[in-house]
C-alpha angles and dihedrals in degrees: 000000000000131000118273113269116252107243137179130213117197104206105204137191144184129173100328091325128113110214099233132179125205098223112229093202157014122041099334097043120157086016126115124242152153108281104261138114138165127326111248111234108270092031135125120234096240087049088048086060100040087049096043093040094050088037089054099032116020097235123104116229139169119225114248094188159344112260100178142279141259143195126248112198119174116139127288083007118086111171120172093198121198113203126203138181116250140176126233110228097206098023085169088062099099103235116246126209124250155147101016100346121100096192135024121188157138119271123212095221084229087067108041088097092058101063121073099262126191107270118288099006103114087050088045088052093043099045087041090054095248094156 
């Protein structure tokens, strides 16, 4: 069994909207989520987040904290995921879907419930004061 794999969350938000991506494939497929993914071997955590978060939306952003961490474990998948706030430059730049996301968008907080999120998010954003 090998060791989990480092990833990185960028929780983003912009007048009273969460950034989302619905994720194309791998364990969560079909889910949505915050943009992140792993840390590539000789990168920081904050450029993890700016790569993963531009690869997977479109829109540049620099990371304003750390909000805590959580553990993905589906077989064979094991992630430990590090999610940070982080602010969108241009929030009025409609995200646009890449990499290994099928879907990128703005959130109404109000409706962040209502999609089918990855296991224990909405509790993560809400414990980590989110809205």
């Amino acid at each position: 069994m090998s060791a989990p794999d480092l990833a990185v969350g960028a929780v983003c938000t912009h007048a009273g909207n969460l950034l989302l991506i619905r994720r194309g494939r791998g364990p969560a497929a079909g889910e949505w989520s915050v943009p992140g993914g792993r840390v590539e071997r000789g990168e920081t955590l904050h450029e993890a987040v700016v790569r993963e978060t531009y690869e997977e939306t479109g829109l540049e952003v620099v990371v304003d904290r750390f909000l805590g961490w959580v553990e993905r474990i589906d077989e064979p998948y094991h992630y430990v995921i590090l999610d940070f706030e982080a602010t969108v430059l241009d929030p009025h730049r409609t995200p646009i879907a890449g990499d290994d996301a099928a879907e990128a968008r703005w959130v109404p907080f109000g409706d962040v419930s209502d999609l089918r999120l990855v296991g224990g998010l909405y509790e993560f954003l809400r414990d980590a004061n989110v809205w």
